[in-house]
C-alpha atoms as one frame of an Amber mdcrd trajectory, in Angstrom:
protein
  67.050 -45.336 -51.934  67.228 -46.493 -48.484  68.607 -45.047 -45.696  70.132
 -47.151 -43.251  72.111 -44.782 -40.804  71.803 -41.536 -40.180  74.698 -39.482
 -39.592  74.210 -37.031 -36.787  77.953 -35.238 -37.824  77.035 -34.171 -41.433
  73.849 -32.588 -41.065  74.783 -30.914 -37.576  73.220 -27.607 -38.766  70.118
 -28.947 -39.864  69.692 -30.859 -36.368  70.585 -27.951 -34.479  67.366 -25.758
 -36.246  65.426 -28.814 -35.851  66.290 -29.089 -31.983  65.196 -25.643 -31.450
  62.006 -25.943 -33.652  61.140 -29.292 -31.265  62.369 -27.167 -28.091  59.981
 -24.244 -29.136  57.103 -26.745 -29.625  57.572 -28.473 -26.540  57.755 -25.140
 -24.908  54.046 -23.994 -26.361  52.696 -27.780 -25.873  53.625 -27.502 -21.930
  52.348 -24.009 -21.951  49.604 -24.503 -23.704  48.916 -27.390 -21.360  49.441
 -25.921 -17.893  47.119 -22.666 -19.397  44.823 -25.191 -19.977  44.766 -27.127
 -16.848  44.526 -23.199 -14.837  41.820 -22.558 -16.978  39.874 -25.936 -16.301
  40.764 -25.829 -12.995  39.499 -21.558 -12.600  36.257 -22.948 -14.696  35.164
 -25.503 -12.196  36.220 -23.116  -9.297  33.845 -20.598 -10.616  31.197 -23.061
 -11.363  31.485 -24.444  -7.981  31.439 -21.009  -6.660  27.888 -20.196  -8.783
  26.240 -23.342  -8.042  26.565 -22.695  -4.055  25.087 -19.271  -4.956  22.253
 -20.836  -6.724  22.072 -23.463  -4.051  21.771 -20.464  -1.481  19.268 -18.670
  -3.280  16.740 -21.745  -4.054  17.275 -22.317  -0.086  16.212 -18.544   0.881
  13.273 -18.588  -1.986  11.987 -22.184   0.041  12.573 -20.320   3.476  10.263
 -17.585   1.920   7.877 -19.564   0.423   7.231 -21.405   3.287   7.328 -17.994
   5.618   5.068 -16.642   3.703   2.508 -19.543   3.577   2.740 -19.642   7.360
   2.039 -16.335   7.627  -0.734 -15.880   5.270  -3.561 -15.396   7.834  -1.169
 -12.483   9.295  -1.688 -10.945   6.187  -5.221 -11.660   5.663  -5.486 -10.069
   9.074  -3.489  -7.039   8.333  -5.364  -6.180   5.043  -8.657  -6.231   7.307
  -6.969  -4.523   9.850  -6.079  -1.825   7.062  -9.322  -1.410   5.570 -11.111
  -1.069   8.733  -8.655   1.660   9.123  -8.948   3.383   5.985 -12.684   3.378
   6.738 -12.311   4.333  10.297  -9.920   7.566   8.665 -13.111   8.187   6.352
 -15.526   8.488   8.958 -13.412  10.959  10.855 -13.283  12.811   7.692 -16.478
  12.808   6.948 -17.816  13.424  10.933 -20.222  15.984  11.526 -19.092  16.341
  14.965 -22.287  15.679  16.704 -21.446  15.906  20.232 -20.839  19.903  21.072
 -23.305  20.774  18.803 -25.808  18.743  20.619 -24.264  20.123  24.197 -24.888
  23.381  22.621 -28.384  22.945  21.756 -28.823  21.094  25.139 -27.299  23.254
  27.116 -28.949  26.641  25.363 -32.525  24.649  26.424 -31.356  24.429  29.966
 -30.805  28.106  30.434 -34.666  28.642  29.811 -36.775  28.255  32.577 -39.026
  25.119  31.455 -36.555  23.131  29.020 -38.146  21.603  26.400 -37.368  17.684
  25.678 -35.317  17.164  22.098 -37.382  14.939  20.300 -35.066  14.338  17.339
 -31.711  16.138  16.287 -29.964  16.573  12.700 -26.938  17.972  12.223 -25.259
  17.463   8.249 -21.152  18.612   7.828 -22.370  21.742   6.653 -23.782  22.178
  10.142 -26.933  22.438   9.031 -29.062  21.611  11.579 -32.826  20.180  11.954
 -34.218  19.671  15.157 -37.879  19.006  16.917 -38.582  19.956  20.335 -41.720
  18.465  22.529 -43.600  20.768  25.287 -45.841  19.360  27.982 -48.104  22.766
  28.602 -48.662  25.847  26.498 -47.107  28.233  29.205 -43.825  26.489  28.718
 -44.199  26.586  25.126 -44.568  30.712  25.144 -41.763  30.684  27.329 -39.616
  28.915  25.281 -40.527  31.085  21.710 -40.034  33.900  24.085 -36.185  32.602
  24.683 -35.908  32.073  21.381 -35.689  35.176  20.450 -33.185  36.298  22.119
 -29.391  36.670  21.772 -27.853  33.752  23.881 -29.764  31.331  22.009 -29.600
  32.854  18.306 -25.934  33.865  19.108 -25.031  30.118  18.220 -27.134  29.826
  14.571 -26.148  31.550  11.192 -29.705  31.556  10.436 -32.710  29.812  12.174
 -36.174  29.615  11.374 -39.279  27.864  12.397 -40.309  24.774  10.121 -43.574
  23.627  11.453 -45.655  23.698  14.736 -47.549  20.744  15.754 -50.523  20.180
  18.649 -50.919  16.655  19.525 -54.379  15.739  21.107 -54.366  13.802  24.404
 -53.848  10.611  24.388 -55.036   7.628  27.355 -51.806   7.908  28.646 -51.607
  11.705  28.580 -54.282  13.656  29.358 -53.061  17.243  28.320 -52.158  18.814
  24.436 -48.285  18.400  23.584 -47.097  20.803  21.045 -44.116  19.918  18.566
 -42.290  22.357  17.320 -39.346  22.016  14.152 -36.513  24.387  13.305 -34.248
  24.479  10.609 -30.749  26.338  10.645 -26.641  26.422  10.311 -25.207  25.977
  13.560 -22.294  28.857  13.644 -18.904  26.929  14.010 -17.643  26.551  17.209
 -14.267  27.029  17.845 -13.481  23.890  19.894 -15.351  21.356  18.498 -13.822
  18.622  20.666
């Protein structure tokens, strides 16, 4: 059976459901469309937005690169500069002080009438102290064990005591006896080591 007109009249009811089902679908197909179109269009916003980003970050990670291998001798520089300070900060720590310990011994030597010359001078962080002292004449050398024993000189020793005594013979260039004479102590600390 063929149908070769279609009457609009007698099937109004059916056309009228039909209409709205077509309305409704256009409705969702231009929705659907336009949703699409804001999300395509929000997509490439964003991905726009990200790429810059990552554009800006391979940029600064260039800059840095490049900072850094100018500045690579600076570095090298400062790590040498650091050690040398870390070492310098050692020493300090590990100083003995040397300098008003030897005033101390120096200037105890002076207050004696002949001072003797200081011939060689240890001092450890303990402030334990070895030290050899060189006379020119045995009168000066009685003098000086004389001094020795007493208080302004012992005052700055924990403990001192005589390690060896030496004569040396003349020599061409010296034509009298030099004595040598050692101690061994513990300087007492001084107050103001500085």
């Amino acid at each position: 059976m063929k149908i070769k007109k279609i009457n609009l009249l007698s099937h109004h009811k059916n056309y009228l459901l039909y209409q709205k089902y077509f309305l409704l679908f256009r409705k969702i197909v231009f929705f659907s469309t336009g949703l699409f179109f804001v999300l395509l269009i929000t997509s490439l916003l964003i991905i726009t937005y990200k790429k810059n980003q990552v554009d800006v970050l391979i940029q600064q990670e260039q800059n840095l690169q490049t900072f850094i291998k100018n500045n690579l001798p600076v570095e090298e520089n400062f790590k040498k500069f650091n050690n040398l300070f870390n070492q310098l900060k050692e020493n300090l720590n590990n100083d003995v002080n040397f300098y008003p310990y030897y005033n101390l011994i120096n200037d105890s030597l002076k207050i004696s009438t002949n001072p003797p010359t200081i011939e060689s001078l240890k001092i450890d962080q303990n402030k334990k102290v070895n030290f050899t002292l060189t006379f020119n004449n045995t009168n000066h050398l009685i003098e000086f064990l004389d001094y020795v024993e007493e208080e302004p000189f012992l005052n700055n020793f924990v403990n001192l005591k005589l390690e060896s005594f030496l004569v040396e013979s003349p020599s061409l260039l010296n034509t009298s006896n030099s004595y040598k004479i050692s101690f061994v102590g513990q300087f007492k600390k001084i107050d103001n080591e500085n």
